[in-house]
One Martini backbone bead per residue (centre of mass of N, CA, C, O) as a GRO file, in nm:
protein
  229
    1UNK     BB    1   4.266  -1.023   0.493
    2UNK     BB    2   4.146  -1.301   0.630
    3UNK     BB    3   4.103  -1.433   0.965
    4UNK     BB    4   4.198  -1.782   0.964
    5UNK     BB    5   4.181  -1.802   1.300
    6UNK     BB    6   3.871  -1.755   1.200
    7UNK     BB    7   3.585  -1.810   1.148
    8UNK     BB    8   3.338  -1.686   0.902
    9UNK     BB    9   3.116  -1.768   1.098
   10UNK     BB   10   2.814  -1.781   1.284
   11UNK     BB   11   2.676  -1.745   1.625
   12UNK     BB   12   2.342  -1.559   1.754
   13UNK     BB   13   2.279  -1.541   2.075
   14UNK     BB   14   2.048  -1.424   2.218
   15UNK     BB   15   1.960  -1.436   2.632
   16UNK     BB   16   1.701  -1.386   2.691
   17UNK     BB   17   1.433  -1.644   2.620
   18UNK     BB   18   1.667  -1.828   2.480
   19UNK     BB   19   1.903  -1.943   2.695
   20UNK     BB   20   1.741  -1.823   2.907
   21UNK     BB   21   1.448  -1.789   3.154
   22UNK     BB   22   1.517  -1.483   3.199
   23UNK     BB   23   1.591  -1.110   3.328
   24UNK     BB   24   1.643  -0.861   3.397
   25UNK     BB   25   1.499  -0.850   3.642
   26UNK     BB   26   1.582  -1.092   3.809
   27UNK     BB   27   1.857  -0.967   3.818
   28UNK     BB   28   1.806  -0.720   3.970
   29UNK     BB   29   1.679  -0.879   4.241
   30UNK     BB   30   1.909  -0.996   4.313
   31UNK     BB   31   2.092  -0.774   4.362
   32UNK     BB   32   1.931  -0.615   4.575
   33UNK     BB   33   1.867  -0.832   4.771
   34UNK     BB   34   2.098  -1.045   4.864
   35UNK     BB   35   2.170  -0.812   5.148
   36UNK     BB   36   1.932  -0.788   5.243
   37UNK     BB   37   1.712  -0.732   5.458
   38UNK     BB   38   1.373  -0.716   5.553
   39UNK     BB   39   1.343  -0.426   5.529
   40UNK     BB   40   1.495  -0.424   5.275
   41UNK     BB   41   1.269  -0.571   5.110
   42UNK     BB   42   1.035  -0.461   5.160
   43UNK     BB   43   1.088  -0.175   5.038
   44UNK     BB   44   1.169  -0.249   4.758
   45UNK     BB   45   0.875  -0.373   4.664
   46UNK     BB   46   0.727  -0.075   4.759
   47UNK     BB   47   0.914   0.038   4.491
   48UNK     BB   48   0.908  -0.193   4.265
   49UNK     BB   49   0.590  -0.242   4.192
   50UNK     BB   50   0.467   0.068   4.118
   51UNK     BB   51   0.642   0.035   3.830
   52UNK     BB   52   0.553  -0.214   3.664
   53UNK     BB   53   0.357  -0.104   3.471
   54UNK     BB   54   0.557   0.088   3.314
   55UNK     BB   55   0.746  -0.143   3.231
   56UNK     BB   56   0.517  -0.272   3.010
   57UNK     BB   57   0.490  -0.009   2.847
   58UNK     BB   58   0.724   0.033   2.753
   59UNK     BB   59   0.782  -0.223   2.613
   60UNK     BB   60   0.529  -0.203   2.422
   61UNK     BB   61   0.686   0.061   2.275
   62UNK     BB   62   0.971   0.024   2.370
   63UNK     BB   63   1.262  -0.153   2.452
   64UNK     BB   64   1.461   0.095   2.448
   65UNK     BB   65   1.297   0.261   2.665
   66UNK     BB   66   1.302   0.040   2.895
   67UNK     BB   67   1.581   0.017   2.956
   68UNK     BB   68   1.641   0.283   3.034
   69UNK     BB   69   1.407   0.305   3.270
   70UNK     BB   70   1.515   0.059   3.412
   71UNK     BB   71   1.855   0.108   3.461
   72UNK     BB   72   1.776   0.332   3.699
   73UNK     BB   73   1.745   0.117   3.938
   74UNK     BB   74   2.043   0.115   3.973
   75UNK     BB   75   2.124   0.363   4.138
   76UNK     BB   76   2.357   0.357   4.388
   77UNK     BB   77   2.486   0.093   4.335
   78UNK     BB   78   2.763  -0.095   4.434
   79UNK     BB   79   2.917  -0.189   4.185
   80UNK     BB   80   3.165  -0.408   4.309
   81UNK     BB   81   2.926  -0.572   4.452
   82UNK     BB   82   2.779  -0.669   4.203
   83UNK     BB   83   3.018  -0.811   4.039
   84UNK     BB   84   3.069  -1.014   4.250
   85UNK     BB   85   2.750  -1.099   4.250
   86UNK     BB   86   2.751  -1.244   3.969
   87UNK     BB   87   2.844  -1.498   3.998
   88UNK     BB   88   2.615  -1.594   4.217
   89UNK     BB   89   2.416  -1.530   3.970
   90UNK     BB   90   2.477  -1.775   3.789
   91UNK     BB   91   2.470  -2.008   4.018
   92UNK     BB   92   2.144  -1.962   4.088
   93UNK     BB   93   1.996  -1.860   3.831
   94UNK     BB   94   2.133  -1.898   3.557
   95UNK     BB   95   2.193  -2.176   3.490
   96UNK     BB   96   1.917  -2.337   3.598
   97UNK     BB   97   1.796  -2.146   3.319
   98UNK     BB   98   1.908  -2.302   3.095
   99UNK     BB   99   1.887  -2.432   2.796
  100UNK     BB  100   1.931  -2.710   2.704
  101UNK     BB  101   1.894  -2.681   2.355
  102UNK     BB  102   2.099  -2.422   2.369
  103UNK     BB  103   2.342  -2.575   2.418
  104UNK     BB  104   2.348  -2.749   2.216
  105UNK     BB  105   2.344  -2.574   1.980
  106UNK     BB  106   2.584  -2.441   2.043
  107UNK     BB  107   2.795  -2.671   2.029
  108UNK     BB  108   2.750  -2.714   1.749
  109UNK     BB  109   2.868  -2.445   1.644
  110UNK     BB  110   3.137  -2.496   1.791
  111UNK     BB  111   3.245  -2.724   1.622
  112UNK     BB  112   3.199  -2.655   1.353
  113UNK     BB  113   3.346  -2.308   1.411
  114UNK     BB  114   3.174  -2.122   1.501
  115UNK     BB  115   3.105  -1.855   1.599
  116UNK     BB  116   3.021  -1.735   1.918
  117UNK     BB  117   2.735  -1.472   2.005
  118UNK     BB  118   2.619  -1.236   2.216
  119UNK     BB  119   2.305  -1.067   2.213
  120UNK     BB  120   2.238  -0.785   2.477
  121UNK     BB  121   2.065  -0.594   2.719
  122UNK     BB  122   2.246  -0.676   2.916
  123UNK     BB  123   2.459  -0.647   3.136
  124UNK     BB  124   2.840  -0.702   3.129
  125UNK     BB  125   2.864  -0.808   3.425
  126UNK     BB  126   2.680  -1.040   3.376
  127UNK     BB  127   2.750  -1.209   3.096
  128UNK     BB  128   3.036  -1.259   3.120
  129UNK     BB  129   3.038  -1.532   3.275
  130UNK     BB  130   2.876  -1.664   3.099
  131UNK     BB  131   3.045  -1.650   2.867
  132UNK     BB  132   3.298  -1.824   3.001
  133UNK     BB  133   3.103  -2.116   3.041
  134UNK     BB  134   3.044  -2.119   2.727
  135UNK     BB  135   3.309  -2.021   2.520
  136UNK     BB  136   3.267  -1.777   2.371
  137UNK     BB  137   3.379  -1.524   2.183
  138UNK     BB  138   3.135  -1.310   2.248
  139UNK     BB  139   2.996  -0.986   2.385
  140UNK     BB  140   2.706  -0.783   2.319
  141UNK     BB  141   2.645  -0.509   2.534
  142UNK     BB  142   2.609  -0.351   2.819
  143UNK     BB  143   2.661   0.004   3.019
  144UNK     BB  144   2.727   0.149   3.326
  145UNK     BB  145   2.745   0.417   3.511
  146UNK     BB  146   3.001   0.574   3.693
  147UNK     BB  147   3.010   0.713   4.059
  148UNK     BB  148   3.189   0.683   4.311
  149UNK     BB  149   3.123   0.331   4.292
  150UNK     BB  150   2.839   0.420   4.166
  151UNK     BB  151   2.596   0.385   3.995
  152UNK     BB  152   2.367   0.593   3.763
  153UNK     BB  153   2.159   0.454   3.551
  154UNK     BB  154   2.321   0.507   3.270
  155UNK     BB  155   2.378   0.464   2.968
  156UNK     BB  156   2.681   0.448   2.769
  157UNK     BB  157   2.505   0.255   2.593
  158UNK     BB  158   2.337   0.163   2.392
  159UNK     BB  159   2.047  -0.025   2.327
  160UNK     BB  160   1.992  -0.357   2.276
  161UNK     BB  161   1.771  -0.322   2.003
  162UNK     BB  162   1.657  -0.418   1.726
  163UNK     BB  163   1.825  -0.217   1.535
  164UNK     BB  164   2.091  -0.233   1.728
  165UNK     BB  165   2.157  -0.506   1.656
  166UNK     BB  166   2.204  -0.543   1.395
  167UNK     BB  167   2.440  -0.362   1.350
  168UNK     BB  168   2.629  -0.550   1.537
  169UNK     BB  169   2.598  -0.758   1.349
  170UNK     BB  170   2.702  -0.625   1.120
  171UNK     BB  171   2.992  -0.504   1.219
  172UNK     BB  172   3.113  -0.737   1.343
  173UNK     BB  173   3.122  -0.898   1.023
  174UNK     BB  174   3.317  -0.693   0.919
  175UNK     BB  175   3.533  -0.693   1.099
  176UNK     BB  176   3.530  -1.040   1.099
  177UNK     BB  177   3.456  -1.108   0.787
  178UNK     BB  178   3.185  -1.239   0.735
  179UNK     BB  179   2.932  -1.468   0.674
  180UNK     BB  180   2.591  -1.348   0.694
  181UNK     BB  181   2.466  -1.584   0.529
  182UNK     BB  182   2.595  -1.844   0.680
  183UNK     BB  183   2.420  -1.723   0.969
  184UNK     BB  184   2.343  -1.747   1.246
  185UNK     BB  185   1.999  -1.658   1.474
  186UNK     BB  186   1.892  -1.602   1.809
  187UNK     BB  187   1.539  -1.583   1.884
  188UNK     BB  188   1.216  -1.481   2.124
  189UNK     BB  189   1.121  -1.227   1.964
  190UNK     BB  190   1.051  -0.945   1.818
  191UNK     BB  191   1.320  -0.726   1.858
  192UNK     BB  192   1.480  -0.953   1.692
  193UNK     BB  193   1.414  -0.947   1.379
  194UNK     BB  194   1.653  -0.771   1.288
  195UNK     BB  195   1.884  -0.989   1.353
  196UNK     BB  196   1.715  -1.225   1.208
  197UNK     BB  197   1.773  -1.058   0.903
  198UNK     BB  198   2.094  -1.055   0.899
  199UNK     BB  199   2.085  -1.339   0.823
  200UNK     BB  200   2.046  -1.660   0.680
  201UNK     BB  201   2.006  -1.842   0.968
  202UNK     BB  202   1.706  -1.815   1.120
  203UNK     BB  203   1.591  -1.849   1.473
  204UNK     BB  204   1.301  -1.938   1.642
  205UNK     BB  205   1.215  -1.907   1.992
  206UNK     BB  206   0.934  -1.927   2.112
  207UNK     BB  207   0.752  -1.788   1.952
  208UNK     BB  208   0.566  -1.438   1.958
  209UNK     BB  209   0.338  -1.278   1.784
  210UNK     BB  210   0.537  -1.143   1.516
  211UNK     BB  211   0.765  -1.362   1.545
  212UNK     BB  212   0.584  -1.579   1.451
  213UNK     BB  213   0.434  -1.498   1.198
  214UNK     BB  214   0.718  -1.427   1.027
  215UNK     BB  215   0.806  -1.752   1.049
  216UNK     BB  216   0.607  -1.876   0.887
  217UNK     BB  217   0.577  -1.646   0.628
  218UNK     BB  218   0.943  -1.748   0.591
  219UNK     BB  219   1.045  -2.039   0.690
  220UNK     BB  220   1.147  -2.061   0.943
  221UNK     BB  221   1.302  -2.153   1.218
  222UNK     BB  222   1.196  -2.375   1.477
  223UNK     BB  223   1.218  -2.355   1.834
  224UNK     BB  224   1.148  -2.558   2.133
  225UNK     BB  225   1.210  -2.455   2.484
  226UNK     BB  226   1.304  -2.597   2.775
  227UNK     BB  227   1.290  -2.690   3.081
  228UNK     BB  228   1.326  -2.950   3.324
  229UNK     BB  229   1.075  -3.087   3.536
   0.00000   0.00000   0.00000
């Protein structure tokens, strides 16, 4: 029988460049330097700018190859205090770069009953907060693994990109009997492509390259958003 205490349908939404203005970069280097000295952050940079080249390449080749090879870099991190200073990366960070736009759709989506689902490549205690502070009803992330309080750098889930975001969002679908075809989902990427084809009612966000293309030629909807200047 479906369970009647929760609608049928959902709003998925991507979370780096659909609903907030940043990215797993961003939020790394939030939490890497928080707490640096000066001669620590001198070091960080002088480590962490040699490796960007590397990580555009992966980015171009595959999403997924990306993520593994970028949140290597959190190797060493100490969990705990990573967890706690969540909290002020939500609000220093991610708050002020809410899309107004996106947060309207969110809203409106809840109001009509439809849950609202975060699905993205970002690390599970980053988007914790943000889901709490939205209301949403789930968040499908991803989890880094840890040895005697620091991170390990390998992620113990897949990377949510590509056809893996379809999957969790079919999946979850399944599980919580929805009907995918009544379903909006919205992205702002290429990557997103396969989960907005899993839904009925796709929304490309400031879309660009191929999912530009895909939008246009499929008659999808597309949303503008912006920052307030």
């Amino acid at each position: 029988m479906p369970d009647t205490a929760f609608p049928l349908t959902a709003a998925f939404f991507d979370v780096d460049g659909t609903l907030v203005d940043a990215n797993v970069v961003h939020y790394y280097r939030y939490l890497a330097l928080r707490h640096a000295s000066i001669a620590g952050r001198v070091w960080w940079y002088c480590h962490f700018l040699p490796r960007v080249p590397l990580f555009v390449a992966f980015d171009k080749i595959d999403r997924a190859l990306f993520n593994r090879f970028f949140y290597h870099s959190y190797q060493g991190m100490d969990a705990a205090r990573a967890r706690a200073d969540a909290e002020n990366l939500l609000a220093d960070l991610i708050r002020p770069c809410l899309f107004p736009g996106a947060l309207e759709a969110l809203r409106t989506h809840q109001q009509a009953g439809r849950r609202t689902v975060l699905v993205t490549g970002s690390l599970d205690f980053i988007i914790a907060p943000l889901a709490r502070l939205l209301g949403v009803t789930d968040a499908l992330s991803v989890t880094l693994g840890e040895h005697e309080g620091r991170f390990t750098g390998e992620l113990t889930t897949p990377p949510l990109s590509e056809g893996e975001k379809a999957r969790v969002v079919q999946e979850y679908g399944a599980r919580h009997q929805l009907d995918l075809g009544e379903s909006y989902a919205y992205g702002n990427d290429p990557a997103d492509i396969p989960m907005l084809e899993a839904v009925g009612h796709p929304v490309a966000v400031n879309p660009h390259g191929a999912l530009s293309r895909l939008a246009a030629a499929q008659g999808w909807e597309v949303r503008r958003w912006s920052l307030p200047h």
